[in-house]
N, C-alpha and C positions, 0 to 999 in steps of 0.2 A: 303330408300324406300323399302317395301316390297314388293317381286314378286310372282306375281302368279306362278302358275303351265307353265302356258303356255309361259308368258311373260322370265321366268326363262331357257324353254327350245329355246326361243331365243335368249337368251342372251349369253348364251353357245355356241348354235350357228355360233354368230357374232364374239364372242372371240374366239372360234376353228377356222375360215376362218381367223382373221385377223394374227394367230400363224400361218396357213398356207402360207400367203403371205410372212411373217418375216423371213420360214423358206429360204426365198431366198439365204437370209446374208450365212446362213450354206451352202448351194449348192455352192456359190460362193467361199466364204474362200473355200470349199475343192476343187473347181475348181483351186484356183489360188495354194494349196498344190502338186497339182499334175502337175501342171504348171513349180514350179520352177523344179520338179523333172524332167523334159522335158517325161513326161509321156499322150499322148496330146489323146492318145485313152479316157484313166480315165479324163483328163480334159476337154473333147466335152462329156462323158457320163454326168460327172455332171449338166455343158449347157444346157445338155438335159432335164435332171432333172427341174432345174429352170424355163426352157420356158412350159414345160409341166405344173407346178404349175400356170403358170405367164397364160396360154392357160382357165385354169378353175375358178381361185381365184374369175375373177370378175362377173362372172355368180355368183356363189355363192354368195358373198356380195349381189350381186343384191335381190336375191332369199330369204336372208334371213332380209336381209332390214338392212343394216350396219346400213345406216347413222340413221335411227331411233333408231333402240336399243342403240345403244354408241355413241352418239353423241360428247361424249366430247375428241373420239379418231377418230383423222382423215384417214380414212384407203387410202384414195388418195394417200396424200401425202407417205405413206408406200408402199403402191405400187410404185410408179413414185421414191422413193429412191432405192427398189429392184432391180426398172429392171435398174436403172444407173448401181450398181454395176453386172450384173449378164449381161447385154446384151450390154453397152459399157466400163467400167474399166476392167472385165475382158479380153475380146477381146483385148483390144490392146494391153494389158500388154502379152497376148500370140500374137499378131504379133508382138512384138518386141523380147521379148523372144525367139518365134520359128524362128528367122531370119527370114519373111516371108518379112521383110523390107528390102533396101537397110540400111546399114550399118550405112553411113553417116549422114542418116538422118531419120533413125528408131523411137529414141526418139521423134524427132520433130512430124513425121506425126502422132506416138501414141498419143502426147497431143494435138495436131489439133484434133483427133476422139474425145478425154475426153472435148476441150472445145466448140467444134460444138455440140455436144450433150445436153451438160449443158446449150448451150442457145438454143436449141429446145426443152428440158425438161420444161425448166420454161416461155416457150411462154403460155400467159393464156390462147390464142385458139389451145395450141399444140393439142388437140382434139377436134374437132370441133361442131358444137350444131345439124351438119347432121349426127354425127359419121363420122366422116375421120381422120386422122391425116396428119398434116400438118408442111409438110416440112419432109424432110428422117426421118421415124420413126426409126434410129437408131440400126436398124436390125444387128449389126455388129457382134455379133455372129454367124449370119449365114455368115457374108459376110468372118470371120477367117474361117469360117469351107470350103467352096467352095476357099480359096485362100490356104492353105491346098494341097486339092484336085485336084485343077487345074496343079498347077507344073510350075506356067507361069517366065515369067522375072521378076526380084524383083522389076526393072522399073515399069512395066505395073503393078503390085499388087500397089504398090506408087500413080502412078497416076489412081486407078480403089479408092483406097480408099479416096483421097483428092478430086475426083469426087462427091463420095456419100457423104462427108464432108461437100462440096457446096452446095450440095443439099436439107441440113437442115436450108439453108438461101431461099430457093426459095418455094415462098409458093405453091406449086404445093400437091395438096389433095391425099391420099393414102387411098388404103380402110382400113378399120377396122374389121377384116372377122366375127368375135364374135356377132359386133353390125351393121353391115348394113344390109339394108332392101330388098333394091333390089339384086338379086341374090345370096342371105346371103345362101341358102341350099346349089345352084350347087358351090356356092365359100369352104363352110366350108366340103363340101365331097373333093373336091380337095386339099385345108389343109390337112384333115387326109391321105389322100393316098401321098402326098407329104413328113408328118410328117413320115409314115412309110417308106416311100424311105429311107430317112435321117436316120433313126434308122437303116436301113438294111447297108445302102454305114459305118453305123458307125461301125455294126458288120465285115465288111472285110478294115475295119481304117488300115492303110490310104493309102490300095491300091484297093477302088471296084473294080468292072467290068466298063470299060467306058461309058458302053450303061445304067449303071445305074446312071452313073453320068450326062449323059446328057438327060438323061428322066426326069429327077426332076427337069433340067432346064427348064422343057414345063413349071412347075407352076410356074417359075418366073415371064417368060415371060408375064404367064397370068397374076399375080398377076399388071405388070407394064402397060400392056394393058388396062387391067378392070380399074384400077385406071387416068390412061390416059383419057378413053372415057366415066367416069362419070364426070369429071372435072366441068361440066356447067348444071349438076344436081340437082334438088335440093333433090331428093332423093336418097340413095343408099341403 
């Protein structure tokens, strides 16, 4: 089929954003390169790298209308493969790596993170038709980067990550900050001022200042709050 002028400059486009999503795989493989090398500054830079693609990918899709130009290429499903490997295969492969696990049972609770995910990934309402997501959105990149950071018992990292494990079985709504409606401005200014925390605690990796480590935990807080008390909304 022949494309017009216009139809052609969407379609480029659509294939520029969907390389942009793909380029996850690379962030990731060089995450987990820097990983074996127990080099964990370069391997949360990259993380970083990836959530920040994974942050604008779908706006854009949106913007330029995926599913219409290329219909025959599913950008979904390429996303929802990216962010498995870039936001839970890489994580746990670095809590086990990084010893962040007890020992004993390191492997085990790393494949607990890979197969709770896997079936919160392929729940058909893992994202909901209010925009939420449902059941632990698999956040585990951030939750390596804060156990890291924290310094705690390897115990209590064990049982803080078999926690939010459980929690990919409990369908309890999570916002979506990109696509909800309600409170979507004062949510996504607190993202980026959070996102900047996170890139600051990552330039003085892996010893901030405390008070900056637990300033960033206000947006968690928020982010569990807000999500908590739109629960029986039908907006968000």
């Amino acid at each position: 089929m022949l494309l017009t002028e216009r139809t052609r400059g969407r379609w480029i486009a659509a294939w520029a954003t969907h390389a942009l999503t793909a380029s996850g795989a690379v962030w990731g493989l060089l995450a987990l390169v820097a990983a074996i090398d127990r080099d964990w500054k370069t391997t949360f830079g990259w993380v970083f790298v990836a959530c920040a693609v994974d942050s604008i990918d779908g706006t854009l899709a949106r913007m330029v209308g995926v599913k219409r130009t290329t219909p025959e290429f599913d950008g979904a499903l390429l996303d929802n493969t990216m962010d498995y490997v870039t936001y839970v295969f890489v994580p746990a492969f670095v809590m086990h790596h990084a010893g962040l696990l007890p020992t004993s049972i390191s492997v085990s609770v790393a494949a607990v993170i890979c197969v709770a995910s896997a079936y919160q990934f392929c729940q058909r309402d893992a994202k909901t038709s209010d925009h939420f997501f449902l059941g632990f959105p698999s956040y585990w990149n951030i939750v390596a980067f804060y156990l890291f950071l924290g310094g705690l018992d390897l115990r209590v990292n064990a049982v803080l990550v078999l926690l939010f494990a459980g929690l990919a079985f409990v369908p309890l709504k999570w916002i979506y900050p990109s696509r909800m409606t309600r409170w979507r401005r004062e949510t996504l200014v607190a993202t980026g001022v959070w996102a900047l925390m996170c890139v600051a605690m990552l330039v003085r990796f892996p010893s901030p200042p405390s008070w900056m480590v637990v300033s960033s935990l206000i947006y968690v807080g928020y982010y569990i709050i807000v999500s908590l008390y739109l629960q029986t909304r039908p907006k968000a």
